[in-house]
C-alpha positions in Angstrom: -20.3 -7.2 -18.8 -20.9 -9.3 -15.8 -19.8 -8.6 -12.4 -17.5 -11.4 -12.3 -16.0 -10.1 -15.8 -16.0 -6.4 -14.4 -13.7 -8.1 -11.6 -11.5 -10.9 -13.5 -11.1 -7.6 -16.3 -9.7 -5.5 -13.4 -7.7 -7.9 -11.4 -6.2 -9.7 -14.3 -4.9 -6.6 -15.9 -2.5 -5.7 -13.0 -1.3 -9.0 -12.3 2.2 -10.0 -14.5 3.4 -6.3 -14.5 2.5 -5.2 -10.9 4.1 -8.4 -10.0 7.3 -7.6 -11.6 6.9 -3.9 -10.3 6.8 -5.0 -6.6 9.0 -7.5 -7.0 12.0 -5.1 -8.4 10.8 -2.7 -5.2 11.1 -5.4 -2.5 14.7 -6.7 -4.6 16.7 -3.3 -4.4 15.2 -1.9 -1.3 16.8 -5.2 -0.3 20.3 -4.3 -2.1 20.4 -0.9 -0.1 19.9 -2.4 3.1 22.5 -4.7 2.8 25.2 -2.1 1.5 24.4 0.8 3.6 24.4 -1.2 7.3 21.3 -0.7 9.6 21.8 3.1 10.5 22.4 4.3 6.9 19.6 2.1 5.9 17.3 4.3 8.9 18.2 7.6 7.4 16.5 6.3 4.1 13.6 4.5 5.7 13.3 7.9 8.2 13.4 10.3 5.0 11.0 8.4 3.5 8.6 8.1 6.2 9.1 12.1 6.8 8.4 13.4 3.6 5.4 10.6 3.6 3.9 12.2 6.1 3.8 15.7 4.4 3.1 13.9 0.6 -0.8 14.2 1.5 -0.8 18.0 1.5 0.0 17.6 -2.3 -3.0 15.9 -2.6 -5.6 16.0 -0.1 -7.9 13.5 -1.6 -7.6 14.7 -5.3 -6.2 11.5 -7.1 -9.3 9.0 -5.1 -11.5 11.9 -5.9 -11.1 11.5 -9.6 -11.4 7.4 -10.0 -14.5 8.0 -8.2 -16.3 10.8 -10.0 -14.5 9.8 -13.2 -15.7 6.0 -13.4 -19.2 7.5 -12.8 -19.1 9.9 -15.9 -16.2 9.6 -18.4 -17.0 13.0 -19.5 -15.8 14.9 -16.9 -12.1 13.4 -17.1 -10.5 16.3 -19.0 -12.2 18.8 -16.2 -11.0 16.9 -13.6 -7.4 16.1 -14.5 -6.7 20.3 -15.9 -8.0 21.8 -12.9 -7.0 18.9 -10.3 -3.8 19.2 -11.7 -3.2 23.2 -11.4 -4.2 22.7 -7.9 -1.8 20.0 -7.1 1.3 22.0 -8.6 0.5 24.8 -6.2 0.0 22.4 -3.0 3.6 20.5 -4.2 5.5 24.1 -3.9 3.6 24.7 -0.3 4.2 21.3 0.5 8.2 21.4 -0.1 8.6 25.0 1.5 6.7 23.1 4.9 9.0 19.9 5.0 12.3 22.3 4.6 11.0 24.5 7.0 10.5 21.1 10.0 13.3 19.3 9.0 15.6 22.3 9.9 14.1 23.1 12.9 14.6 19.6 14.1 18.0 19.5 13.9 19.4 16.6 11.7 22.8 16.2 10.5 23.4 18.0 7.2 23.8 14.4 5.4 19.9 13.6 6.7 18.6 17.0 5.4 20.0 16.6 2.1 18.2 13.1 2.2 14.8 14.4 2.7 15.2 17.0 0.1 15.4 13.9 -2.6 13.5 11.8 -1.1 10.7 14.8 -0.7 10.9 15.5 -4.3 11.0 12.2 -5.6 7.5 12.0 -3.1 6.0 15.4 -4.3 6.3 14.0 -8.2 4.9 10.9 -7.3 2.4 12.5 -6.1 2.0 15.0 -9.1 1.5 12.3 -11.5 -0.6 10.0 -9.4 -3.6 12.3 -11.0 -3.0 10.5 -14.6 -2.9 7.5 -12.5 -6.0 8.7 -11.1 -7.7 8.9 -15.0 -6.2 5.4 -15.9 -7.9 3.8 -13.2 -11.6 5.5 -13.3 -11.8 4.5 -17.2 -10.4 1.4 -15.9 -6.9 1.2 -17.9 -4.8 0.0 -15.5 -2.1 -1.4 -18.3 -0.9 2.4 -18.8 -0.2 2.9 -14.5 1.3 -0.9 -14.6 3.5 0.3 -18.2 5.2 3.2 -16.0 5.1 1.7 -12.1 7.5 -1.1 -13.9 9.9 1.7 -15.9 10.1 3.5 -12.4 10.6 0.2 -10.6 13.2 -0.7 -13.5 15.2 2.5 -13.3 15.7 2.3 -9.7 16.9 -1.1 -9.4 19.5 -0.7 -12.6 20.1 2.7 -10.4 21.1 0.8 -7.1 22.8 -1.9 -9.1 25.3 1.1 -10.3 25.2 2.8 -7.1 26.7 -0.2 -5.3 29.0 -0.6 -8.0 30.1 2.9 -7.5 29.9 3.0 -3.7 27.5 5.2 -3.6 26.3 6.9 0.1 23.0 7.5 1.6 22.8 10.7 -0.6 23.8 9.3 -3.4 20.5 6.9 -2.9 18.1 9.2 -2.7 19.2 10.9 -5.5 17.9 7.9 -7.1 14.5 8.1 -5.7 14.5 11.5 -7.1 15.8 10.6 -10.7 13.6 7.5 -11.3 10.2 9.4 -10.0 11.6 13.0 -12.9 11.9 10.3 -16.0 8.8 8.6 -14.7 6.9 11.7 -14.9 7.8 12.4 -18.6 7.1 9.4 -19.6 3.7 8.9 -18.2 3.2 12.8 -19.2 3.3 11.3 -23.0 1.5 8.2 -22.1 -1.6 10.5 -21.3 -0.7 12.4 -24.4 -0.7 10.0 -27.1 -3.9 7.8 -25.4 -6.2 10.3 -24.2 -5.7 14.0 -25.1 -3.2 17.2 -24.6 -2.8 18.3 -20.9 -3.7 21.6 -20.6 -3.8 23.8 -17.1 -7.1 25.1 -16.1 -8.5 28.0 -13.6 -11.9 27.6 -13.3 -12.0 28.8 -9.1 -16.0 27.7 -8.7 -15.2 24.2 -10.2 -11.8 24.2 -7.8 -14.1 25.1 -4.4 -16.3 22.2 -5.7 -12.7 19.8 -6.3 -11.8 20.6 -2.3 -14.9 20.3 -0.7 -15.2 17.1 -2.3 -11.9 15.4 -1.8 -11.6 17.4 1.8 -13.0 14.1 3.6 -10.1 11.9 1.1 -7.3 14.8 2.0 -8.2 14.4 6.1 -8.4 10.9 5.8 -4.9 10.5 3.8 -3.4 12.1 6.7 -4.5 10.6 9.1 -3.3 7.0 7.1 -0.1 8.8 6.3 0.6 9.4 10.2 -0.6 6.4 11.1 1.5 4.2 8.7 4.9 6.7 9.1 5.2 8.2 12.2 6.0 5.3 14.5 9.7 5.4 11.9 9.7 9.1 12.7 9.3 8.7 16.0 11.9 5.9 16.3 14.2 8.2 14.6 13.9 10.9 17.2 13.8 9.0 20.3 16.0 5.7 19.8 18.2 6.8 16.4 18.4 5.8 12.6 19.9 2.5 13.5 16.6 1.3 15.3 14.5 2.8 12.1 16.6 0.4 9.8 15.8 -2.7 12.0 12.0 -1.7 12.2 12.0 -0.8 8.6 13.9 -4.4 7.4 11.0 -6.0 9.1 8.4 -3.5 7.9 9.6 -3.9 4.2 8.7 -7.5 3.7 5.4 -7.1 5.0 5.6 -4.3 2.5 5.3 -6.5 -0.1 2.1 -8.2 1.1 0.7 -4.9 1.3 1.5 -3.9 -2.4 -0.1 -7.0 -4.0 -3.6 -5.3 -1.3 -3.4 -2.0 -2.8 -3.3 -2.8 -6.3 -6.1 -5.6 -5.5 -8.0 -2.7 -3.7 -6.9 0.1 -6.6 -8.6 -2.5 -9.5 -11.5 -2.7 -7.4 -12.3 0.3 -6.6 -13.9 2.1 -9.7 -16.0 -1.3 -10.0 -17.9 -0.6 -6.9 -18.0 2.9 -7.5 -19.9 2.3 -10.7 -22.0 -0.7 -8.7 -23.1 1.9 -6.6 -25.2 3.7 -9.0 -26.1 0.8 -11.0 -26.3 -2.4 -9.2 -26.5 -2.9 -5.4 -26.6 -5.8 -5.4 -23.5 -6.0 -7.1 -21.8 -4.2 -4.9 -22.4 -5.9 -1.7 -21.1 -9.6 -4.1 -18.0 -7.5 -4.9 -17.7 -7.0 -1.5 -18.0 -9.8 0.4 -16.5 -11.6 -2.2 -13.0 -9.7 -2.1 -13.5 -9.9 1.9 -13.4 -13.9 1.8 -10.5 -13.9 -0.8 -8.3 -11.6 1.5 -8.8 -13.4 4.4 -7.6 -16.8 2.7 -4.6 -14.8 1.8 -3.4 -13.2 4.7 -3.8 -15.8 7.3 -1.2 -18.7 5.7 1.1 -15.7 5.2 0.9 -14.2 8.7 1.6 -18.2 10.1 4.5 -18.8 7.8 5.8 -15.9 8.1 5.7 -15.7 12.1 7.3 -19.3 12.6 10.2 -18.8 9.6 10.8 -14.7 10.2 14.4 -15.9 11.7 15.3 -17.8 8.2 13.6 -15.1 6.2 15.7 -12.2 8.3 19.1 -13.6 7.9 18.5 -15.0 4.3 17.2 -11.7 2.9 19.5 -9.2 5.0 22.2 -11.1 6.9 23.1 -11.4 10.7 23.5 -7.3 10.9 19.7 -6.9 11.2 19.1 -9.7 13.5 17.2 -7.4 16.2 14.4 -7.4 13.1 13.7 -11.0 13.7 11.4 -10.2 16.3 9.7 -7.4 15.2 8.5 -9.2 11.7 6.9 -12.0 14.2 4.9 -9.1 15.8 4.2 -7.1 12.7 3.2 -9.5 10.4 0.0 -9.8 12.2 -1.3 -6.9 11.2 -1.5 -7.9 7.7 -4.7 -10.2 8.4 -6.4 -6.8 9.9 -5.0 -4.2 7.4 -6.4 -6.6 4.1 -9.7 -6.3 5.9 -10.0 -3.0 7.0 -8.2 -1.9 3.4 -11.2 -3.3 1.5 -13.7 -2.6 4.1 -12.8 0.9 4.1 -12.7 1.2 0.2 -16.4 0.2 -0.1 -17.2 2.9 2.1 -15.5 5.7 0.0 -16.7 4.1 -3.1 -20.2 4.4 -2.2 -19.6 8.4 -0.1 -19.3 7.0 3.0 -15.4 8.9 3.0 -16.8 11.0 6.1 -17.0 7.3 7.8 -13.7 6.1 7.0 -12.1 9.9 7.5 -13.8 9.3 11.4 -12.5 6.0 11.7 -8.6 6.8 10.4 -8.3 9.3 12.2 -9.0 7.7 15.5 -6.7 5.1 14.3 -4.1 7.7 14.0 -4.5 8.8 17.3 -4.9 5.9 19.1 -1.2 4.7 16.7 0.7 7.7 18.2 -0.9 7.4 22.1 0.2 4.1 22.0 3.8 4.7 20.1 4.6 7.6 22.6 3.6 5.1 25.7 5.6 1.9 24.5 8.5 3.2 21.7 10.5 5.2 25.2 10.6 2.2 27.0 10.7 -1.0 24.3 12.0 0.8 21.0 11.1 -0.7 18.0 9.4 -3.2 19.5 6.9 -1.4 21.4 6.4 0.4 17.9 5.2 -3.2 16.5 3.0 -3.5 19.0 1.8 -0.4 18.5 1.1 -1.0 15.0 -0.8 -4.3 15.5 -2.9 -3.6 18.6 -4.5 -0.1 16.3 -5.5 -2.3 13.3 -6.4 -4.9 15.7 -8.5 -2.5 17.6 -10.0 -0.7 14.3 -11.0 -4.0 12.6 -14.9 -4.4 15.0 -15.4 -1.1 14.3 -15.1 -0.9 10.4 -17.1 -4.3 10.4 -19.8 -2.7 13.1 -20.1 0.4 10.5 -20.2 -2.3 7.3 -23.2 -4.4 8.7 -25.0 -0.8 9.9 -24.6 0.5 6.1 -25.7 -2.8 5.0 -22.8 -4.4 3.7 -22.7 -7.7 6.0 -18.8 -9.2 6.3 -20.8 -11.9 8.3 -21.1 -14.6 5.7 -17.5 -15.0 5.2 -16.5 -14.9 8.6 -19.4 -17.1 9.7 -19.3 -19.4 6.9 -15.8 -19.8 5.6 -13.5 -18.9 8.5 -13.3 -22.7 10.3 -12.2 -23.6 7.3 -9.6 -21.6 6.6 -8.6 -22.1 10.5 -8.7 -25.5 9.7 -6.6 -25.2 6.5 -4.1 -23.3 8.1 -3.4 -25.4 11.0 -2.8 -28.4 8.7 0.2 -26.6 6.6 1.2 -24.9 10.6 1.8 -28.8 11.1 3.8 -29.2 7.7 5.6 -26.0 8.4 7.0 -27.2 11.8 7.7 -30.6 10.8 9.5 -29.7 7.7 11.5 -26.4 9.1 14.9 -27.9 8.8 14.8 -28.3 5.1 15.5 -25.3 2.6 13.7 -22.1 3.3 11.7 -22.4 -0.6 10.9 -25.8 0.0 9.2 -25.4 3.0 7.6 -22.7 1.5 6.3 -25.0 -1.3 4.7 -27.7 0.9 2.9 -25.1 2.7 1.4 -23.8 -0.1 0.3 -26.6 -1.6 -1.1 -28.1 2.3 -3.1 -24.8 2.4 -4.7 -24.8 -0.8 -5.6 -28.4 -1.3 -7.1 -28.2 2.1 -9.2 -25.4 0.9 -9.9 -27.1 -2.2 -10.9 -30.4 -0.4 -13.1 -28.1 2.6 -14.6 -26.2 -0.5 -14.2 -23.3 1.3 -14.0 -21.6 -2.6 -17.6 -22.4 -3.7 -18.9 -23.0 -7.3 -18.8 -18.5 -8.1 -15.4 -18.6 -6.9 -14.5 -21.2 -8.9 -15.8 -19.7 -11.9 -14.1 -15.7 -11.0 -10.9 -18.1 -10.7 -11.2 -19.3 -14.0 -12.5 -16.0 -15.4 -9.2 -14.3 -14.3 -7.2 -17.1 -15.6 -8.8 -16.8 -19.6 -8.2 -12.9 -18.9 -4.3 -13.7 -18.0 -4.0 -15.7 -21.1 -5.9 -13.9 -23.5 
């Protein structure tokens, strides 16, 4: 199989399904916001954003440990997945006793605790059955993790349908979170079952030392991402109040989205380049530079639009109660253009055991994130925590591309080459955008679109290869 089969195969496969999977997400995080008012709506996002933080000590680095050593040899799957899976059950009880112990001593409301404890749960599960996740991916069967991210997706939107209905509370919501992820579980439990082979638990403490020393550099770097994407909502919650995290969170979810539709791109491609790494170099560096050019004629249209209609999208989506979040989606959105980047840039390095790199590189990110949080949330809130946000990936991004071109993996091409253009494209739909902004919200949405990408077409900024990956995912989708 080609390269640009290896990539139109992987890409293809997670794109109806994961679609309707984020879009159910986006939909009845939506619902909740609008039911349980800005402060109830903070609890959540804070519970979620607490128990995120701790989710990586259930982990530490297992699941990306297993799509890479798995997609190199398909052998050692059942090893992996027995053994990785005894150790993450005994990390998820650890991990549960440590987040009761800090929520306690911080000294929420009762109503908050009992949030976190769902929420936690629901996380901890999520996290237990990421490792099946983990096999789907290396042997490159992303239909199975698509089949059960859209029953969990499915579940919890029928579930906050009925809580509304009902009237639920805040509780009541994360009780969801906590159902959904249980069923979930069983069912992808039985997935693995009846496609690959009976899950058994394994002690083998040599091969278990190997497991930790290997995913150690993943497990430091998850938590260093995991405080750098959650703490500035934990931080809010402290200093400012839930009300403040539901505002910064309305905003945050929408670029949420965005971000999905990244991490399943990034999920699909990283066993290719694992493989390419042993076999093909060459490969490898197309892959990359490839999904670097595609990313960045993504996220810039959607950071413009989004910046000049965030005060249409706001109300529309959440109504006038969360009108503070206007501003901070103008400033946050930015950082899309800079997280696609450094997302892909960063899982080439840990594809080819470069981890140590990226472990260096998130965790100054994480540091420099909460420096810069405990400097601007005290005196500008939630918006200082969106600057925050922006200026670290902004500040990260020359330093992942410095470490790319040193390890031989140029971004230069694309950004040399095909950036004017896409400036150029952009700028043409800015001037549709602004013209047209009276008329309804989709429409303008529309025109933009099609401005963007018949300017790229007509600047040929997608080149004859493209063309044909285009068209390779497209015979996929239909087939």
């Amino acid at each position: 199989m080609s390269t640009i089969q290896r990539i139109a195969k992987n890409t293809s496969i997670l794109s109806i399904s994961q679609i309707i999977s984020i879009i159910l997400i986006f939909f009845y995080t939506i619902y909740i916001a609008r039911f349980l008012s800005a402060e109830g709506f903070g609890i959540l996002s804070f519970a979620l954003a607490f128990s995120g933080i701790f989710s990586i000590l259930a982990d530490l680095g297992i699941n990306t440990l297993i799509v890479r050593e798995v997609a190199r040899d398909k052998s050692l799957a059942k090893k992996y997945l027995e053994n990785g899976l005894t150790i993450k059950i005994i990390l998820s009880f650890f991990t549960l006793l440590f987040i009761a112990i800090f929520i306690n001593l911080l000294g929420y409301p009762q109503e908050t605790i009992n949030v976190v404890y769902f929420i936690s749960i629901s996380t901890i599960i999520t996290s237990v059955f990421g490792i099946f996740y983990s096999i789907f991916q290396a042997n490159e069967k992303m239909e199975y993790q698509s089949l059960n991210q859209i029953l969990n997706s499915i579940l919890m939107f029928l579930g906050v349908i009925i809580a509304i209905k009902l009237g639920f509370g805040v509780v009541g919501f994360s009780f969801l979170y906590f159902i959904s992820s249980l069923i979930t579980l069983f069912s992808i439990f039985f997935i693995y079952i009846w496609k690959f082979s009976i899950v058994k638990i394994d002690i083998d403490l040599n091969f278990w030392k190997l497991i930790m020393k290997e995913a150690l550099p993943y497990g430091l770097s998850g938590i260093f991402v995991m405080i750098y994407y959650w703490i500035d909502s934990v931080m809010l919650s402290i200093i400012a109040g839930n009300e403040v995290v539901g505002w910064y969170n309305a905003a945050y979810k929408i670029i949420y989205i965005f971000l999905s539709f990244n991490t399943l791109f990034i999920i699909s491609i990283f066993p290719v380049m694992s493989n390419f790494y042993k076999t093909s170099h060459r490969s490898l560096k197309f892959t990359f530079e490839r999904s670097f050019k595609y990313l960045l004629i993504i996220s810039i249209p959607i950071t413009i639009v989004t910046t000049l209609l965030a005060n249409r999208i706001i109300l529309m989506l959440y109504g006038p109660d969360y009108i503070p979040s206007i501003i901070a989606l103008q400033i946050l959105i930015w950082t899309l253009i800079f997280m696609f980047l450094n997302g892909i840039a960063g899982n080439l390095l840990g594809s080819v055991n470069k981890q140590p790199i990226v472990t260096k590189i998130t965790g100054f990110g994480a540091i420099l994130n909460i420096l810069l949080n405990i400097l601007l949330i005290p005196k500008f809130s939630y918006i200082g925590a969106s600057f925050a946000t922006v200026l670290t990936e902004f500040i990260l991004m020359p330093i992942i591309i410095y470490v790319m071109w040193k390890n031989g993996y140029t971004t230069l091409n694309p950004l040399i080459k095909d950036l004017p253009k896409i400036i150029f494209s952009s700028l043409v739909m800015t001037f549709f955008v602004i013209y047209l902004n009276s008329l309804n919200l989709f429409l303008v949405c529309l025109v933009a679109s099609i401005t963007y990408f018949g300017t790229i077409f007509l600047t040929k900024t997608l080149d004859d290869t493209d063309m044909q990956i285009l068209k390779s995912i497209l015979r996929k989708d239909r087939s």
